[in-house]
Backbone as numpy.savetxt, mean C-alpha at the origin, in Angstrom:
# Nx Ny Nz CAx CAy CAz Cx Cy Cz
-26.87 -6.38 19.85 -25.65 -5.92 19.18 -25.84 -5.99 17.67
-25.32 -4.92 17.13 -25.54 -4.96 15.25 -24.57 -6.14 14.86
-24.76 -6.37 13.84 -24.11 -7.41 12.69 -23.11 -6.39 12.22
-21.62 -6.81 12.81 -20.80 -6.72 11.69 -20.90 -6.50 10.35
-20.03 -5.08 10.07 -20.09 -4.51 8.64 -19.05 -5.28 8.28
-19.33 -6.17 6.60 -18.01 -6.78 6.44 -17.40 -6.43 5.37
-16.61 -6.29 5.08 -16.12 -5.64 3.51 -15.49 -7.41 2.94
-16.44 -8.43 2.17 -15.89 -9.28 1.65 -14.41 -9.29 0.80
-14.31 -10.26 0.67 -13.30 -10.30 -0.17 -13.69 -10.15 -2.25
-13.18 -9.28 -2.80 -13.38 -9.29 -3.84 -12.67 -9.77 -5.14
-11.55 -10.20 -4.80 -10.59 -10.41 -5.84 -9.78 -11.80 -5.40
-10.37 -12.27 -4.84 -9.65 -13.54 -3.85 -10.19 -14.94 -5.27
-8.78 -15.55 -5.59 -8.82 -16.14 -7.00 -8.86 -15.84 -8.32
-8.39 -14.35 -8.11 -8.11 -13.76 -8.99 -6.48 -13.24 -9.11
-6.65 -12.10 -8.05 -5.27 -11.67 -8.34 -4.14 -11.95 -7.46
-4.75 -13.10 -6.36 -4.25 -13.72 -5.48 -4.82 -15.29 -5.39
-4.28 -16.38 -5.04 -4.88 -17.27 -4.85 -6.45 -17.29 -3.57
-7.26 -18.05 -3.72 -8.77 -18.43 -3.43 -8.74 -19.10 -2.16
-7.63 -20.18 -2.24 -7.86 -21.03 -1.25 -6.89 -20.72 0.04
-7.32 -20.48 1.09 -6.66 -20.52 2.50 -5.16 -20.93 2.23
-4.73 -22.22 2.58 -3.79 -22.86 2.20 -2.94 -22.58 1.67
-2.92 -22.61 0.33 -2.62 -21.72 -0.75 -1.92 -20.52 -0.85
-3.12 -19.95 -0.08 -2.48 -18.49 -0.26 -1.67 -17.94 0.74
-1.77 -18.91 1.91 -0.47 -18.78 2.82 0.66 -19.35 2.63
0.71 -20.49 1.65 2.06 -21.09 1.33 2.57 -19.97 0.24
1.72 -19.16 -0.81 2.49 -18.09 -1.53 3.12 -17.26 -1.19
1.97 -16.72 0.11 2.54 -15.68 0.23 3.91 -16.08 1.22
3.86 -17.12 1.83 5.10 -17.52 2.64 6.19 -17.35 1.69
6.24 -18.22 1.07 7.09 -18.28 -0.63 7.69 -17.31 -0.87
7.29 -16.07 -1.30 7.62 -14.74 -1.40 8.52 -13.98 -0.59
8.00 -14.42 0.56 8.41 -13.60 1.42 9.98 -14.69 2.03
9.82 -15.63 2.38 11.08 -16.38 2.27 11.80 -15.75 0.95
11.94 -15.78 -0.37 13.05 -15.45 -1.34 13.13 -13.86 -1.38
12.48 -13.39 -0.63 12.91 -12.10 -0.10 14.68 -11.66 -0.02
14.54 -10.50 -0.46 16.12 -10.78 -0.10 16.06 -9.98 2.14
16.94 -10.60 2.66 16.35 -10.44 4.28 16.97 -9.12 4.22
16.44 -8.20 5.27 16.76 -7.03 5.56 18.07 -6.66 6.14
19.18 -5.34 5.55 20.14 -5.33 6.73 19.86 -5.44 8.33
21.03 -6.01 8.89 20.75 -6.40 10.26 20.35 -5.35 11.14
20.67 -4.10 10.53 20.44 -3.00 11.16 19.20 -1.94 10.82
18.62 -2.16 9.78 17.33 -1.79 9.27 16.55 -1.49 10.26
15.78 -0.50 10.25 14.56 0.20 11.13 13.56 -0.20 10.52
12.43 -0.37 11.27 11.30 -0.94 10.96 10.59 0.39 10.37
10.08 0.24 8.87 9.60 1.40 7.97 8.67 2.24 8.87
8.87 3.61 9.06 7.59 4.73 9.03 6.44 4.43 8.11
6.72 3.89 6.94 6.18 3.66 5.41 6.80 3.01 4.65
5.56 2.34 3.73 6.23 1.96 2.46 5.17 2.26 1.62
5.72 2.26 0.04 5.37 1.95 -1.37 5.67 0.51 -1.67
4.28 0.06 -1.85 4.31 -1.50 -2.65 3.35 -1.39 -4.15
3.79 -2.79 -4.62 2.72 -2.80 -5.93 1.65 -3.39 -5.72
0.37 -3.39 -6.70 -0.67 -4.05 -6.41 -1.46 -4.89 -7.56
-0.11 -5.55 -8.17 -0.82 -6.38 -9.30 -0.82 -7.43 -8.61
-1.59 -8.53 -9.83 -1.34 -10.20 -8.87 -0.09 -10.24 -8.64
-0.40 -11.34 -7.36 0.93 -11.87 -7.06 2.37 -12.59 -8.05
1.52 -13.16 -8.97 2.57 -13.59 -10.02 3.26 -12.36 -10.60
2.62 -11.17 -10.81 3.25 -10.37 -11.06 4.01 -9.50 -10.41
3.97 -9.42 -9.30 4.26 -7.65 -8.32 4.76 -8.41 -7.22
4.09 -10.21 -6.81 4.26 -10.44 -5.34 5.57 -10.26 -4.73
6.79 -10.60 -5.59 7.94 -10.64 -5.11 8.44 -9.68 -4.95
7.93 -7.95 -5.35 8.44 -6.73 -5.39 7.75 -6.43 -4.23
6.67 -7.12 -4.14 6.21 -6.17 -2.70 6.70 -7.12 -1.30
7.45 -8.19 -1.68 7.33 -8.91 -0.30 8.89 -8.39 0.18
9.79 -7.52 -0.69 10.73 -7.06 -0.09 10.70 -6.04 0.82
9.57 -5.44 0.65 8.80 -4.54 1.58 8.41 -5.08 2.47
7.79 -5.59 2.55 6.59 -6.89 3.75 8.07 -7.70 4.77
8.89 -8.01 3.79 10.01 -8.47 4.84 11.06 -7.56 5.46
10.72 -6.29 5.33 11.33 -5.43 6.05 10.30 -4.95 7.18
9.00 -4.95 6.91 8.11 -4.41 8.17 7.86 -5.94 8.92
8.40 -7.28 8.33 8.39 -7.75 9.43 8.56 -7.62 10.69
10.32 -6.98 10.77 10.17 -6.85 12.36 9.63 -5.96 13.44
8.72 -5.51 12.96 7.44 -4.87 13.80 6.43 -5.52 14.14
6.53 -6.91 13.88 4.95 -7.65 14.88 4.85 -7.15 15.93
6.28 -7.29 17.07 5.76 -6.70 18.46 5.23 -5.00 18.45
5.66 -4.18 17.49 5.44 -2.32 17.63 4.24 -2.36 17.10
4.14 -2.82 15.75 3.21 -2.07 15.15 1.74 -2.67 15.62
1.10 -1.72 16.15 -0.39 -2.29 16.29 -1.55 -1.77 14.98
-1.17 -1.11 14.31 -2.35 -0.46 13.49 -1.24 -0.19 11.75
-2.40 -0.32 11.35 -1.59 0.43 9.56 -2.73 0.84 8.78
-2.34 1.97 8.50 -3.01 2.86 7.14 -2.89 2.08 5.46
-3.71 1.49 4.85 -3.25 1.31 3.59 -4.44 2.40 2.77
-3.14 2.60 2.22 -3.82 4.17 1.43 -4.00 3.58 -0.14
-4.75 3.14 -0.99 -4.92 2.81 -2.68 -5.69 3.84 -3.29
-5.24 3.83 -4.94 -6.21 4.64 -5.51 -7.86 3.72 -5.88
-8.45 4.52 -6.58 -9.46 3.91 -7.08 -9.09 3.47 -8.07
-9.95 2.09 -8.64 -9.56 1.50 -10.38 -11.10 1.63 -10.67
-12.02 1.48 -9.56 -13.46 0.83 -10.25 -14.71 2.30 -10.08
-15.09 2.80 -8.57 -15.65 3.49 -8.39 -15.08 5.17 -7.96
-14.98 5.87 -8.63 -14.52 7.21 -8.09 -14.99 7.52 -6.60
-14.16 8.95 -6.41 -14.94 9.18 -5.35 -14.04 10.69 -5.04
-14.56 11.68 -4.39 -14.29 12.93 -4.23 -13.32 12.79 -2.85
-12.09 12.87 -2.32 -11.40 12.96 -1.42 -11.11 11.93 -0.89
-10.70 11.68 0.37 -10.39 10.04 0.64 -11.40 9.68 1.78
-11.52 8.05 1.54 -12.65 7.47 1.41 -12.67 6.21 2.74
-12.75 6.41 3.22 -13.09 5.20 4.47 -13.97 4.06 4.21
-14.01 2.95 4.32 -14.67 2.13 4.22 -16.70 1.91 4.77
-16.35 2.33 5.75 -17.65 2.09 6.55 -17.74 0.57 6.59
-16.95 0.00 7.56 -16.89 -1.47 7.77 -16.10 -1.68 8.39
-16.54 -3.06 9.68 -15.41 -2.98 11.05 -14.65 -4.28 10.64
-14.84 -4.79 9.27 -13.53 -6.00 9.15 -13.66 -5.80 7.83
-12.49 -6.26 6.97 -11.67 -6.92 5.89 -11.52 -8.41 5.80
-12.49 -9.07 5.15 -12.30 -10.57 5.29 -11.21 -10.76 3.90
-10.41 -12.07 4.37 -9.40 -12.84 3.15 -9.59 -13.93 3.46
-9.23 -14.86 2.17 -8.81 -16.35 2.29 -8.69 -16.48 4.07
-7.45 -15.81 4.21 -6.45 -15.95 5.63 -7.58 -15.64 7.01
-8.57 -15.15 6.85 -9.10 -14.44 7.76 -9.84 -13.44 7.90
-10.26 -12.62 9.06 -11.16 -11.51 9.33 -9.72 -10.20 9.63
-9.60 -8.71 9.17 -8.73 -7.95 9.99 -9.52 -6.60 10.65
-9.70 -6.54 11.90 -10.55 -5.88 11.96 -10.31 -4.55 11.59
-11.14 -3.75 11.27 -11.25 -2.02 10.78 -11.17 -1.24 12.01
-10.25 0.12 12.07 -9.82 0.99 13.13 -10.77 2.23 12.52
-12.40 2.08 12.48 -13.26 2.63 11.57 -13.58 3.85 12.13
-14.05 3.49 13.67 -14.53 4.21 14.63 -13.62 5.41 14.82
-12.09 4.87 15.58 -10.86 5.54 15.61 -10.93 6.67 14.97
-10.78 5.76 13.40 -10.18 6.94 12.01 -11.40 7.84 12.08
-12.71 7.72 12.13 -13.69 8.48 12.05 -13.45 9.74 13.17
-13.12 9.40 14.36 -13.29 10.41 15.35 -11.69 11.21 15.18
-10.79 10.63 14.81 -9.35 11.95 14.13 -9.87 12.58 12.92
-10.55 11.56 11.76 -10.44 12.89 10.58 -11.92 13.67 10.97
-12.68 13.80 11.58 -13.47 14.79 12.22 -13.21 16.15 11.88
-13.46 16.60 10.95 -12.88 18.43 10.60 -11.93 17.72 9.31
-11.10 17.22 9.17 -10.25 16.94 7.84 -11.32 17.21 6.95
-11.03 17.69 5.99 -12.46 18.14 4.40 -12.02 17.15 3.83
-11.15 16.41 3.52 -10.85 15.55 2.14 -11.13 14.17 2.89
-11.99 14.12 4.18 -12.27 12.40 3.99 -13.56 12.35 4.37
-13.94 10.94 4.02 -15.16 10.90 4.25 -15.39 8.95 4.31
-16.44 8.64 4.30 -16.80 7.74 4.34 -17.95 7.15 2.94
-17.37 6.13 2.27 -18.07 5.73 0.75 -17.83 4.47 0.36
-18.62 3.30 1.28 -18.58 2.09 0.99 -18.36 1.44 -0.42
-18.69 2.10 -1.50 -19.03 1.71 -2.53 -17.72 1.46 -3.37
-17.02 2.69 -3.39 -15.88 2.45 -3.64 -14.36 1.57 -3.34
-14.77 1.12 -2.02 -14.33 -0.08 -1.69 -14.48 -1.27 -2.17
-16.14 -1.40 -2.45 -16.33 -2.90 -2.51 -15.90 -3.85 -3.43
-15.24 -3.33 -4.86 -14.85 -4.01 -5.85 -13.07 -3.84 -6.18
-12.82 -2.82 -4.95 -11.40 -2.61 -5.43 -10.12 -3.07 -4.98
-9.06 -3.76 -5.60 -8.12 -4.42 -5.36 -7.07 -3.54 -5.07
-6.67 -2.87 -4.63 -5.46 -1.98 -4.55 -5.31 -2.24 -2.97
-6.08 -1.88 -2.23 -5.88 -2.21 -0.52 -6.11 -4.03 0.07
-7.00 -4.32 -1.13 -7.09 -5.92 -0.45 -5.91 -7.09 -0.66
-5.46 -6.48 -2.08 -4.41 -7.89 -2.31 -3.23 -7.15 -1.31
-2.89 -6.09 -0.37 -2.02 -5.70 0.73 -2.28 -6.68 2.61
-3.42 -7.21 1.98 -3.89 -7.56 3.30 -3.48 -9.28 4.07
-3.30 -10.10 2.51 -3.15 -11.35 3.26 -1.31 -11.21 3.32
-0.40 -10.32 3.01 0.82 -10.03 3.48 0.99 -9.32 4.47
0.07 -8.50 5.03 -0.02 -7.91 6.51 -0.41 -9.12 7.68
-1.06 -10.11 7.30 -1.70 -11.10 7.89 -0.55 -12.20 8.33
0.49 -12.30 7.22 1.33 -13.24 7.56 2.08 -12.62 7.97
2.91 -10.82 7.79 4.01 -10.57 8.65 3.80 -10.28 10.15
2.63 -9.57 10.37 2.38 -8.82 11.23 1.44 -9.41 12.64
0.45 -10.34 11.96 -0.31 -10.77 12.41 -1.45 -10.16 12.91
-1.78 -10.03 14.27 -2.72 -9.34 15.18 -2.89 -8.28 14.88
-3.14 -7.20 13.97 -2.97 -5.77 13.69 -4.80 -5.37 13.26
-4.61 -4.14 13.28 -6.01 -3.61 12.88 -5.46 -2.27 11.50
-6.79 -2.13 10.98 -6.34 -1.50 9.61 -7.11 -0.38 9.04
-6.56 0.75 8.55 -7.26 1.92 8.78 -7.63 1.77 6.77
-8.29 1.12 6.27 -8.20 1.67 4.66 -8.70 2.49 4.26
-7.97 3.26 3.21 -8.26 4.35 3.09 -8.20 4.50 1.05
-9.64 5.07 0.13 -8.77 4.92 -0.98 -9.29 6.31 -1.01
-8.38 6.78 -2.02 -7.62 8.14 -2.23 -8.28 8.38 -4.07
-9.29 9.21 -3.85 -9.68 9.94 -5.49 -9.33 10.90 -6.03
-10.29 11.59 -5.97 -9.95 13.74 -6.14 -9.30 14.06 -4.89
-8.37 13.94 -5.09 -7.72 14.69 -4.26 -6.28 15.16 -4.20
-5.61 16.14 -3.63 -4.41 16.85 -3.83 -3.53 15.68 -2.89
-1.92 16.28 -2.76 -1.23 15.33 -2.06 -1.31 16.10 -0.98
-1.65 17.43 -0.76 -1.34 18.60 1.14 -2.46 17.34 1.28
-4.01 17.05 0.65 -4.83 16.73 1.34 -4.70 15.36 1.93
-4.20 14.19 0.89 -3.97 13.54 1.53 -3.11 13.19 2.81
-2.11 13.67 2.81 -1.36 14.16 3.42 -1.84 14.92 5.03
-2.35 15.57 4.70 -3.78 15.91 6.16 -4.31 14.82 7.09
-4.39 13.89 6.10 -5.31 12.53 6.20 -4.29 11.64 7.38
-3.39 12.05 6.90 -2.25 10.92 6.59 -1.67 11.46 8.34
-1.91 12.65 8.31 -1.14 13.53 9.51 -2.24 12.97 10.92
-3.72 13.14 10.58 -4.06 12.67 11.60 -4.71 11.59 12.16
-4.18 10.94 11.31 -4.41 9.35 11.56 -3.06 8.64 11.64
-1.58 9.27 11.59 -0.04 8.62 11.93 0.36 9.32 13.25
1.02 8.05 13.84 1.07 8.13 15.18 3.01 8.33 15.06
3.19 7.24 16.27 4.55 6.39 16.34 4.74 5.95 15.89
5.95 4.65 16.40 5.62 3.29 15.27 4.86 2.46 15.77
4.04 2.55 16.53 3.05 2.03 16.37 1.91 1.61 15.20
2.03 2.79 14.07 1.26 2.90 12.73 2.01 2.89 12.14
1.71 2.05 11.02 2.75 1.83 9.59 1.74 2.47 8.53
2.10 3.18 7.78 1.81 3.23 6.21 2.14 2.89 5.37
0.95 2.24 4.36 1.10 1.40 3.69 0.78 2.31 2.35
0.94 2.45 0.86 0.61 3.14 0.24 1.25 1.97 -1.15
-0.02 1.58 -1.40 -0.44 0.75 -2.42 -0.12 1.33 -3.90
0.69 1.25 -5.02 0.70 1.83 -6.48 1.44 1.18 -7.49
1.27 1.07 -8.36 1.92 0.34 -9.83 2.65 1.82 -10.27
3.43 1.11 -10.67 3.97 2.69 -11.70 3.78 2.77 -13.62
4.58 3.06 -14.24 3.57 2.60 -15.69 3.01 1.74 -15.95
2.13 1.82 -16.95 1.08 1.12 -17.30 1.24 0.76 -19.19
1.46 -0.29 -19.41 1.01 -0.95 -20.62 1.94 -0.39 -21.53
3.48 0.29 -21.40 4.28 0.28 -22.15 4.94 -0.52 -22.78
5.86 -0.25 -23.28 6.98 -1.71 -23.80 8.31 -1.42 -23.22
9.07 -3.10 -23.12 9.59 -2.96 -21.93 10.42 -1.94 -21.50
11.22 -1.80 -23.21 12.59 -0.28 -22.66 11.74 1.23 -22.29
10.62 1.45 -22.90 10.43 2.50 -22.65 9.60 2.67 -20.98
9.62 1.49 -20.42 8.93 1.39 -18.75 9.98 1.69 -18.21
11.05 1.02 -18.36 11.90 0.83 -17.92 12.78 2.19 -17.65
12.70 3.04 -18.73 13.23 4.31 -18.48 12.28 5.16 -18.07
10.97 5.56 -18.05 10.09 6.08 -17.41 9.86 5.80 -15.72
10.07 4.38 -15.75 10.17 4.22 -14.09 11.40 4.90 -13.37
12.13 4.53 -14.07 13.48 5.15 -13.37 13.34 6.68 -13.17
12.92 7.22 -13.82 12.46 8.38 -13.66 11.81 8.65 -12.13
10.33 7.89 -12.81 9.76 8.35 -11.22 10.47 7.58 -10.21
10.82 6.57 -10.10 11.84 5.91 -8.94 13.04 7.47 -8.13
12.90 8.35 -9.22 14.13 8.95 -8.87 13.40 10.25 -8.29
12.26 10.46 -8.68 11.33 11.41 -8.20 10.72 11.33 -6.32
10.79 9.72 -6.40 10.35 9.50 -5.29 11.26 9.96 -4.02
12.65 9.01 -4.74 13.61 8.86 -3.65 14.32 10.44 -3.46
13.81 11.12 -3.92 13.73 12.69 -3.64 12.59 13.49 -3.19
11.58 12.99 -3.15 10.75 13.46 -2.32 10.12 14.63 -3.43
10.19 13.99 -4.64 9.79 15.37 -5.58 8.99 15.00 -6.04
7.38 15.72 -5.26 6.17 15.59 -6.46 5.79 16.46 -6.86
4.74 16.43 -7.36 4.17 15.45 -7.73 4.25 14.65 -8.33
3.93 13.41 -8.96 3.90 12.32 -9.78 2.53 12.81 -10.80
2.26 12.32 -11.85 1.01 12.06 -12.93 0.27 10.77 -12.74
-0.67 10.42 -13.09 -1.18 9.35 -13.00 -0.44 8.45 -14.50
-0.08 8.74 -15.42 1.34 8.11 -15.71 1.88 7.67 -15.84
2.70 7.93 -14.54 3.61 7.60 -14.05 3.30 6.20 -12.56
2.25 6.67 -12.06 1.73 5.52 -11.40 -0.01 5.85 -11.14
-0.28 4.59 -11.13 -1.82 4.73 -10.89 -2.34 5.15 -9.65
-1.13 4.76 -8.47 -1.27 5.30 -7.48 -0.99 6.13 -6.86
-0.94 7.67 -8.19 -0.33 8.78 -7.96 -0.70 9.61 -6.57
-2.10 9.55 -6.23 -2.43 10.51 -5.59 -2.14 10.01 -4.31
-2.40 9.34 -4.15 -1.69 8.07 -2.33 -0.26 8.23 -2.05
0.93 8.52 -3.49 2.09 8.80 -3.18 2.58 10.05 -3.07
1.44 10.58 -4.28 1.79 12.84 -3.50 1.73 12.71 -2.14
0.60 11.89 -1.51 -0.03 12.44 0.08 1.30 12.10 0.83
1.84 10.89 0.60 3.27 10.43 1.03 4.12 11.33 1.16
4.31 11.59 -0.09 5.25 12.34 -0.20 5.42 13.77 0.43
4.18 14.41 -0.04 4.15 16.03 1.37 4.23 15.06 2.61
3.92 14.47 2.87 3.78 14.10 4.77 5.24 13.36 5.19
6.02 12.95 3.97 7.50 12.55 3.94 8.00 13.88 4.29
8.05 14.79 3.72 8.75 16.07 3.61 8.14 16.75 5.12
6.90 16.80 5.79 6.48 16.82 7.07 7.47 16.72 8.07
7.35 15.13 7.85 7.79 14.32 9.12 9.45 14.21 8.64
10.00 14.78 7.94 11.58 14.14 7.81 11.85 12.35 7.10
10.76 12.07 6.59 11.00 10.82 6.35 11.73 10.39 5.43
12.94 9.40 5.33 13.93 9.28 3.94 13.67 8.16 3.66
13.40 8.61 2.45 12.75 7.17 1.55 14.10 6.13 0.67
13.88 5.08 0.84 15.09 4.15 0.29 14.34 2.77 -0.93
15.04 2.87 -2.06 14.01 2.26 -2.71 14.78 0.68 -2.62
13.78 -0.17 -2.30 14.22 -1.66 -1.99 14.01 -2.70 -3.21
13.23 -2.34 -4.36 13.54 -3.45 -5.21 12.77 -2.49 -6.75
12.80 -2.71 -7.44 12.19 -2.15 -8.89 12.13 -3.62 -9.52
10.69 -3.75 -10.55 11.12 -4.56 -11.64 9.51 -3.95 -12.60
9.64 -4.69 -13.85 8.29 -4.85 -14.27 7.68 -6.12 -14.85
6.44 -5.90 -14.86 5.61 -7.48 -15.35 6.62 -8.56 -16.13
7.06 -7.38 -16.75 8.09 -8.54 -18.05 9.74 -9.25 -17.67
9.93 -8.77 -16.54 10.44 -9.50 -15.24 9.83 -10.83 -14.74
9.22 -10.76 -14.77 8.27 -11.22 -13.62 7.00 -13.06 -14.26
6.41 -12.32 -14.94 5.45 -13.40 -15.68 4.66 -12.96 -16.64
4.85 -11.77 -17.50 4.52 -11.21 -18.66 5.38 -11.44 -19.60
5.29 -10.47 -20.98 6.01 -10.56 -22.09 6.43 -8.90 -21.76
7.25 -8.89 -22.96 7.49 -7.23 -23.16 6.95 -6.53 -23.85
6.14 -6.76 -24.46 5.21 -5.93 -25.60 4.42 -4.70 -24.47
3.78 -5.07 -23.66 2.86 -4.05 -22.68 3.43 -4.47 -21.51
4.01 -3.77 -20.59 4.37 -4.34 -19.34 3.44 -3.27 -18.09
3.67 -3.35 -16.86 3.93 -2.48 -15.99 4.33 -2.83 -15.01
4.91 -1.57 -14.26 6.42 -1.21 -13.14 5.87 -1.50 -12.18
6.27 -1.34 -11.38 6.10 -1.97 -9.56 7.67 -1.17 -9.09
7.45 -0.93 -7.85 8.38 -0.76 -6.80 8.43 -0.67 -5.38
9.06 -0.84 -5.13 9.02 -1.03 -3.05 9.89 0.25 -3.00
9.56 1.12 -1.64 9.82 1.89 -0.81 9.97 1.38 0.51
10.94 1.73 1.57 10.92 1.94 2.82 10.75 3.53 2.96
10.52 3.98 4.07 10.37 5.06 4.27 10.55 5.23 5.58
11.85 5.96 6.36 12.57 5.75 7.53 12.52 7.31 8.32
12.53 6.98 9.60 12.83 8.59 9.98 14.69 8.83 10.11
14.88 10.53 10.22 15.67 10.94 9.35 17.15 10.48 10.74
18.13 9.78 10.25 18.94 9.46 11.82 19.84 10.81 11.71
19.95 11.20 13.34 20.90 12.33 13.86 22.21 12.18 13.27
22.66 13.17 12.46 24.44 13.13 12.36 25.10 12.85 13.39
């Protein structure tokens, strides 16, 4: 039998805590001051989370994470879709690797799976490289670990590419709810605070309308949220935005900040 392909951990003590322990009491943390979901909440089709450290973004994204909680028993699989920060790459990009190691653990890769659906898709492919240094899909993983548990994980990062294409991607690799999408993005970058603050709102308002495209901009993880967004407009999906803030919220200053926001993303209920 071959040796396990492993995609290490790369950012573990950096933009998340290092140690096991640790990083399950944070991320517990988080997700406890969560504000809890209405009682009646559907377990997301999708979400939009952020992907700075945890001191910065953790509490914006765990309002997300505590709404796909109650899918441990449904959800067996999730797509996390990130852009690139480190290595480019022409269309979207599969790992080539059957686990994701963290602090928390091993999650195994749905490698094989995703390989034999996007089969004919043009915009994916497979490009280890671009994975190996990038934080946008990994700091998503030890909060899938504590809500979800037992799950397997399709990552996916998203370069040159349009939102129909991602979106393609997105179409044949989403199931039921059985699959959650995950779609990893910061929104401005390195403004000051009033002028983030009114630029986010902006795209916040772009989203929750289903109107893209977005710029890179506007979020770094523009092209992961076009693909969303055509495959929102697809599938009927209504997006509800669950928390906004930025760094200077959070554990920055206001001189340079950047935005974060959570999405649910629900199917559409019958009148």
């Amino acid at each position: 039998m071959s040796p396990l392909a492993v995609r290490e951990a790369a950012v573990a003590g950096m933009f998340y805590p290092g140690e096991p322990a640790v990083l399950r009491d944070a991320v517990d943390r988080l997700l406890a001051a969560a504000p809890p979901p209405p009682a009646d909440a559907p377990v997301p089709r999708a979400v939009i989370v952020p992907h700075a450290g945890y001191i910065y973004s953790g509490s914006t994204a765990a309002v997300a994470y505590a709404r796909i909680a109650a899918g441990r028993d449904t959800i067996e699989r999730v797509l996390i879709v990130g852009p690139t920060h480190k290595v480019p790459v022409l269309g979207v990009a599969l790992p080539g690797a059957d686990v994701f190691r963290t602090p928390l653990g091993e999650v195994p890769v749905a490698e094989s799976w995703a390989e034999e659906r996007l089969n004919g898709v043009p915009a994916a492919c497979v490009f280890a490289e671009t994975h190996r240094w990038e934080h946008s899909i990994e700091v998503q993983i030890p909060f899938l670990q504590r809500t979800l548990g037992d799950i397997e994980i399709v990552p996916l990062l998203a370069g040159d590419a349009s939102g129909e294409e991602v979106a393609d991607v997105l179409e044949a690799l989403g199931g039921g709810p059985e699959t959650l999408i995950v779609i990893s993005s910061d929104l401005s970058h390195y403004l000051s605070y009033d002028e983030a603050t009114q630029i986010d709102a902006g795209t916040i308002t772009q989203i929750s309308s289903l109107d893209g495209p977005l710029n890179h901009s506007q979020a770094c993880g523009a092209t992961p949220i076009n693909g969303l967004l055509v495959y929102a407009r697809r599938k009927k999906l209504v997006p509800t935005l669950l928390d906004a803030c930025n760094s200077g919220d959070t554990a920055g200053d206001h001189a340079a900040v950047v935005g974060y926001s959570a999405f649910a993303f629900d199917e559409a209920q019958d009148a």
